[in-house]
N, C-alpha and C positions, 0 to 999 in steps of 0.2 A: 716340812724339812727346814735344816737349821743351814746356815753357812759351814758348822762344826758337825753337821750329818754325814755318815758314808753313803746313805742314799744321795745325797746332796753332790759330795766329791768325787760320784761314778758318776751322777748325770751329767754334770756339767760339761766335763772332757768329752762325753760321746754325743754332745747335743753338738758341741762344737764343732767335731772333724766330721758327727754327719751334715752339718750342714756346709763345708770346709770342701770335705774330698769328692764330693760328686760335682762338683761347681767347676762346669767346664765353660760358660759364659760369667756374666756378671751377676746371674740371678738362679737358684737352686730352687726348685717348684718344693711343695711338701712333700709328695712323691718321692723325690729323689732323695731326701732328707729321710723317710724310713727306709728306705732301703739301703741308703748308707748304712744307718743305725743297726740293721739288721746283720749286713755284711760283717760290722766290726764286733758287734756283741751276740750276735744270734737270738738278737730279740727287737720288739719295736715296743717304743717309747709307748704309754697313754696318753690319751691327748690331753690332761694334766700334766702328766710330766714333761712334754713337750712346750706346752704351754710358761710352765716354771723355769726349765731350762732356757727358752728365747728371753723371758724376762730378764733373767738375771744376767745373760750375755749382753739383750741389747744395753740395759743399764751401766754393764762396763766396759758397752763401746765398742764388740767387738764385732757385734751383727746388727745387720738391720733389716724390719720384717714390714715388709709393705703390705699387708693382707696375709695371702698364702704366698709370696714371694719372699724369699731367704738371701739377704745377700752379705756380706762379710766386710765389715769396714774398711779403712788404710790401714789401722790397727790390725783387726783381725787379720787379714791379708800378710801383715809382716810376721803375726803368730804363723798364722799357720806356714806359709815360707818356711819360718823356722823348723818346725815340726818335722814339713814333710822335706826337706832336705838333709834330716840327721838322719833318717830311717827309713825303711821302707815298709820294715814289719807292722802289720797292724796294731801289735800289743802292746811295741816300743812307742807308736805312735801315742796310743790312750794314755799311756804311761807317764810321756814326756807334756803333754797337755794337761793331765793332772796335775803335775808337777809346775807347771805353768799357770794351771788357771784354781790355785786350791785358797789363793784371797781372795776368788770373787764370794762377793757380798749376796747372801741369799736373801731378795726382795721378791722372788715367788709368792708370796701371798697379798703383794701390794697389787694395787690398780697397771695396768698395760695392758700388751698385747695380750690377747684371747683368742682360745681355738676351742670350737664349737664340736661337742661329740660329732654330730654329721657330717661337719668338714675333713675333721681327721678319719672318719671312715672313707667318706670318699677316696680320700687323698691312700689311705689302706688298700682300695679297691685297687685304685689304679697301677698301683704297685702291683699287687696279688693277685692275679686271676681268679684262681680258688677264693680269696675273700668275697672276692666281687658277683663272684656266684652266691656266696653264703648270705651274702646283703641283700642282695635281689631278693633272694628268697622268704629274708625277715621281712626287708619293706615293705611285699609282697603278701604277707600273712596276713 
């Protein structure tokens, strides 16, 4: 994915508010982060594309990823304020963050933060019930 990519300029706005709107302390588990993601788009990220999307956030400051811990800069923080105080609707929200974040700089394929396929399943698990059944039962094969 390019900076100039539409895969690029959908991920970015929904890796943001999912890591943004479920954040009801200072810190968003991965968890919480797909099921955001799911909430607003009806889908969950890969753990590549999650992966790409925290990169290219943290690198413009807006997030910060402490392992599996998500948490939202002063930056981020006054974005997303901005966001979620124009709107309520979800779609206006993706919208307005596109809108917002369509010069971030796509460094998704540089060195950073990493998320490990079985990190992001667990973290899938934990979210999904039914996943977490379906995992057991691979891990288990």
């Amino acid at each position: 994915m390019s900076g100039n990519d539409l895969a690029h300029n959908t991920l970015i706005p929904l890796v943001f508010i999912a890591v943004a709107d479920p954040l009801e302390g200072a810190v968003s588990s991965l968890a919480n982060v797909i099921g955001s993601a799911d909430t607003y788009n009806h889908s969950i990220p890969s753990a590549k594309e999650l992966e790409h999307g925290i990169r290219d956030l943290s690198r413009a400051g807006l997030i910060r990823a402490n392992g599996l811990a998500l948490s939202l800069t002063a930056k981020g923080r006054d974005l997303w304020k901005t966001i979620s105080e124009r709107d309520q609707l979800m779609h206006r929200r993706i919208e307005q963050a596109a809108s917002a974040l369509g010069a971030i700089r796509c460094v998704g394929a540089e060195p950073g933060w990493s998320l490990s396929e079985h990190a992001w399943e667990d973290a899938y698990a934990e979210y999904s019930p039914q996943f977490a059944l379906e995992l057991r039962r691979l891990r288990n094969a």
